[in-house]
C-alpha positions in Angstrom: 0.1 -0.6 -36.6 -0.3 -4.7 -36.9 3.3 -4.9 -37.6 4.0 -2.9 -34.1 1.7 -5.3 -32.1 3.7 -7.7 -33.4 7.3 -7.1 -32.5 6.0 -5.7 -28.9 4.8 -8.7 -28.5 7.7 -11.0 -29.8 9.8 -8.9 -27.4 7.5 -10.0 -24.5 7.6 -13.5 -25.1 11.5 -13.5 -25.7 11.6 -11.3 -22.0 9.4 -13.6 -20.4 8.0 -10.0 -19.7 10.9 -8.9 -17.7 11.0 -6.1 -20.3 12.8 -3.5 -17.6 15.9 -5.5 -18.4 15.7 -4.5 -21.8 18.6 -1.6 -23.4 17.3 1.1 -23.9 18.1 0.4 -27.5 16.2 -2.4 -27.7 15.7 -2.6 -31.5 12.1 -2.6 -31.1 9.2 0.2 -31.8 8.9 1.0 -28.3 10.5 1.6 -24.4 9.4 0.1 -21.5 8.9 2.5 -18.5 7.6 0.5 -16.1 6.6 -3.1 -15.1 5.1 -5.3 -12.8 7.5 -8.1 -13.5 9.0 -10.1 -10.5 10.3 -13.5 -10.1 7.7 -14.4 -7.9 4.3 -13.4 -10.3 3.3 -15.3 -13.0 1.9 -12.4 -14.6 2.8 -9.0 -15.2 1.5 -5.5 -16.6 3.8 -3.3 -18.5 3.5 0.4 -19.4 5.5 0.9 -22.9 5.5 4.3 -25.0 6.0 3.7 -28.5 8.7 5.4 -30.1 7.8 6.4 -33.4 4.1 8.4 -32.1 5.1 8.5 -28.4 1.6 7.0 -27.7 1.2 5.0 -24.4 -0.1 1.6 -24.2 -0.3 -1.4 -21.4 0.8 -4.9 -21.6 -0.5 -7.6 -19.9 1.1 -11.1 -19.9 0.1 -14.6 -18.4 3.4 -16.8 -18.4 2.1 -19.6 -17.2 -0.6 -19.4 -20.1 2.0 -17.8 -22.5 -0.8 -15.7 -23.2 -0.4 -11.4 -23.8 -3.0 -8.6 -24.3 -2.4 -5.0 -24.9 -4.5 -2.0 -23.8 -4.5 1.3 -25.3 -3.4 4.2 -22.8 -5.7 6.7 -21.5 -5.5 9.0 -18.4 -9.1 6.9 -17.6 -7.8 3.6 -17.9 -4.8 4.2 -15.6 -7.3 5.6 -13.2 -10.3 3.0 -13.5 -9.8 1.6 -9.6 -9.4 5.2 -8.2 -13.4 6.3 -9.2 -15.9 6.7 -7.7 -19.8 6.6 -8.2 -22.6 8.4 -6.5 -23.4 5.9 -4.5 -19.2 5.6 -3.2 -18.7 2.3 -4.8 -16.5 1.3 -7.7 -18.7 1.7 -11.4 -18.2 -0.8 -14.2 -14.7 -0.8 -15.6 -15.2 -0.7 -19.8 -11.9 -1.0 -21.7 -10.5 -2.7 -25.3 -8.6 -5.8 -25.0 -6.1 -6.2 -28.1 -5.2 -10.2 -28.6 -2.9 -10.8 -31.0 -2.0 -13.8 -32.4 -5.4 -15.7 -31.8 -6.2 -18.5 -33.3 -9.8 -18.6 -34.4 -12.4 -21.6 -33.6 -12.1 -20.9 -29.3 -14.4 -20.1 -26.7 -15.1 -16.5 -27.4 -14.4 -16.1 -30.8 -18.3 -14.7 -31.5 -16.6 -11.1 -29.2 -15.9 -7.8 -30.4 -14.3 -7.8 -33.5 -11.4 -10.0 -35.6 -9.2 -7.6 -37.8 -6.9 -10.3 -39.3 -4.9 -12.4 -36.5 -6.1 -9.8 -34.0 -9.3 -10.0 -31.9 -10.3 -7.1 -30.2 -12.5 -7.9 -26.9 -14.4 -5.1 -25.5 -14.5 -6.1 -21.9 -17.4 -5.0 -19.1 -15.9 -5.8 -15.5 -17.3 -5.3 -11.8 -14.3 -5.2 -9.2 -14.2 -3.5 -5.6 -11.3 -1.9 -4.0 -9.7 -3.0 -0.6 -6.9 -1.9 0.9 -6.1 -0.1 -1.8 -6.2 -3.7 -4.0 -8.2 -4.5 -6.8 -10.6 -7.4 -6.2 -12.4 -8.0 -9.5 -15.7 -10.0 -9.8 -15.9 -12.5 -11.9 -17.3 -13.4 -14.6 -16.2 -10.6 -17.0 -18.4 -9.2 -19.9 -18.4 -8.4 -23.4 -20.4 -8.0 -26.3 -20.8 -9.3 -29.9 -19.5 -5.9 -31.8 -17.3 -2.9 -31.0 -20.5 -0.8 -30.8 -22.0 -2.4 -28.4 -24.5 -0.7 -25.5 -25.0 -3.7 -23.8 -22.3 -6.3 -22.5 -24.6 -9.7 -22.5 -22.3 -11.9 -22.7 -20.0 -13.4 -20.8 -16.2 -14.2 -21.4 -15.4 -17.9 -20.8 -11.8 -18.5 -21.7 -9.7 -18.9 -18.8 -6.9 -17.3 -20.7 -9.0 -14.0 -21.5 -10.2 -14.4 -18.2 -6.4 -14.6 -16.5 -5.6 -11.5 -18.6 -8.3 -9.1 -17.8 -7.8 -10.1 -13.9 -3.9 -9.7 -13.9 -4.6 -6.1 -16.3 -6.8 -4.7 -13.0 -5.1 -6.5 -10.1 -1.6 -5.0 -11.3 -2.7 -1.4 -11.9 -2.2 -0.2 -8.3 1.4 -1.8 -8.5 2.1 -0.2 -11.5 0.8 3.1 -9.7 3.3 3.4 -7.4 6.7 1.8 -9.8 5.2 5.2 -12.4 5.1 7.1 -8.7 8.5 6.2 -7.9 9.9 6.6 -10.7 9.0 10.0 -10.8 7.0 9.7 -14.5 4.5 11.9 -15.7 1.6 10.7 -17.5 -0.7 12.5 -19.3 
C-alpha cells in the first residue's frame, strides 16, 4: 500500500497535477478519470482508480506549496457538500487526510497518527454551500488519535490547511467533469 502512495504521488509532482494528460499507460498503479487541473488554479483535486484493486481514491495538490494529500473514496465523501441536516444547513464534514512524505518536527505533528513517512490527519470541518460552491470555515479540526470522538484541536499548518480547503472547494467541479464524462461511481 505505502509503495502505491508513493509512485501516485511522484506522478503528481512530475504532472504538476495535470494528470489528465497522462497515457493511459502510464506505468503507474493507477488511472486518472478526472481532474480539476487548469492553468489558471494553483490547486487541483484528482479522482484516480487504482488498477490493481480498482479502489477509488482523491488527490488533492497545492502547487504553489508543492504540497499533496490523498483521500480515500467513498460514495459519502464525494457527496459531503450535497447533505443536509435537520435543521437544512450543511453538518460537519469528517474525513482522513493521507500525507505522505512528511517530515516530522512541524506544526501539527501531535494529529492523528504517523505510520512511517505517512501522517494520517483526521480532519473535522464546518463549510456552507452557495451557489452551489463550497465555502469552508476556517479553522479546521482534528484530534490527537484515529479514534477520536472529539476534534479539540485545531489544525495550524497553512499547508494542511490549503489542502483540506482546495479537497472541499474542488468537489462540486469535480461533480460535474465525473457528470460529463458520463462515469459511474459507486
Amino acid at each position: 500500500m505505502a509503495r502505491k502512495i508513493i509512485l501516485l504521488f511522484a506522478l503528481i509532482f512530475f504532472a504538476a497535477a495535470n494528470v489528465e494528460a497522462a497515457p493511459p499507460d502510464n506505468g503507474m498503479p493507477f488511472d486518472p478519470l478526472a481532474t480539476t487541473a487548469s492553468d489558471t488554479d494553483s490547486g487541483a483535486l484528482t479522482l484516480v482508480v487504482m488498477k490493481d484493486t480498482n479502489e477509488l481514491c482523491f488527490i488533492v495538490a497545492d502547487n504553489q506549496a508543492r504540497a499533496l494529500g490523498m483521500v480515500p473514496y467513498t460514495s459519502r465523501i464525494y457527496d459531503f457538500y450535497l447533505h443536509k441536516d435537520s435543521s437544512g444547513g450543511c453538518p460537519p464534514f469528517m474525513f482522513m487526510m493521507v500525507l505522505p512524505m512528511e517530515t516530522r518536527g512541524q506544526i501539527d505533528d501531535n494529529l492523528g497518527e504517523w505510520q512511517e513517512n505517512f501522517h494520517l490527519i483526521p480532519v473535522y470541518a464546518l463549510f456552507n454551500v452557495q451557489s452551489g460552491q463550497v465555502i469552508c470555515e476556517k479553522p479546521f479540526f482534528s484530534a490527537s488519535s484515529l479514534q477520536s470522538t472529539h476534534y479539540h484541536d485545531t489544525i495550524k499548518n497553512p499547508n494542511h490547511e490549503r489542502l483540506i480547503e482546495i479537497f472541499m472547494t474542488h468537489m462540486p467541479r469535480l461533480h460535474r467533469l465525473v457528470r460529463d464524462q458520463h462515469l459511474s461511481l459507486p
